[in-house]
N, C-alpha and C positions, 0 to 999 in steps of 0.2 A: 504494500500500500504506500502511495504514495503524501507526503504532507504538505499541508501549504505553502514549507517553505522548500518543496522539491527533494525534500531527503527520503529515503528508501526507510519504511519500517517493516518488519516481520508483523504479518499477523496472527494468532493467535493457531488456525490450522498448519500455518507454515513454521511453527513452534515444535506442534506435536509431529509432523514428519521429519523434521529433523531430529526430533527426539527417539523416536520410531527408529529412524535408521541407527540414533545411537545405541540403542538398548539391541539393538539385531548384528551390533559387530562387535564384537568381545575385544577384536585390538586395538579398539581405540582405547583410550586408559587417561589420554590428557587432552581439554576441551578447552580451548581459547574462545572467550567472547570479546567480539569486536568489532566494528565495523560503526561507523558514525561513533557515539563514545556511547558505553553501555551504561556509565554511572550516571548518565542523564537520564536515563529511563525511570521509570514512577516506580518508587520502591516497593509495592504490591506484584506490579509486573515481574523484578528482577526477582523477589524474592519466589515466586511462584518458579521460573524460571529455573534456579538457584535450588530449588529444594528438588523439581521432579530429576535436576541433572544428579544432584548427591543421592536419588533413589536408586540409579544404573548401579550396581554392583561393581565392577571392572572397570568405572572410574576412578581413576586414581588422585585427578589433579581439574583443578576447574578455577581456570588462569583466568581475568577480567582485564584486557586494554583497555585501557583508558590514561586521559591525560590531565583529568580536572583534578587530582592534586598539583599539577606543577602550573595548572593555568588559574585556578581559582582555590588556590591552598585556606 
């Protein structure tokens, strides 16, 4: 989906396929979110996010890019 101000969001089914393929591939183990900055997202969203990724078993690591501590410390 796209937003008014032209940036690219995931919506909420393109959430669970991606999550879908995580839980279907055992060698993943470490999940980088990123893309536009994820700490901007509405803290119900990340957390929801955040919780079904630490429910994958064979996750190991669930790394968050972002940069709004060094822009907005």
């Amino acid at each position: 989906m796209v937003s008014k101000t032209g940036e690219y969001h995931f919506n909420t089914a393109q959430f669970e396929r991606a999550l879908e393929y995580l839980r279907a591939t055992p060698s993943v183990r470490d999940v980088l979110i990123s893309g536009g900055d994820p700490l901007t997202m509405q803290d119900e969203r990340l957390e929801w996010l955040l919780s079904r990724l630490r429910a994958i078993e064979h996750i190991e690591f669930i790394r968050i890019g972002s940069k709004i501590p060094v822009v907005l410390p």
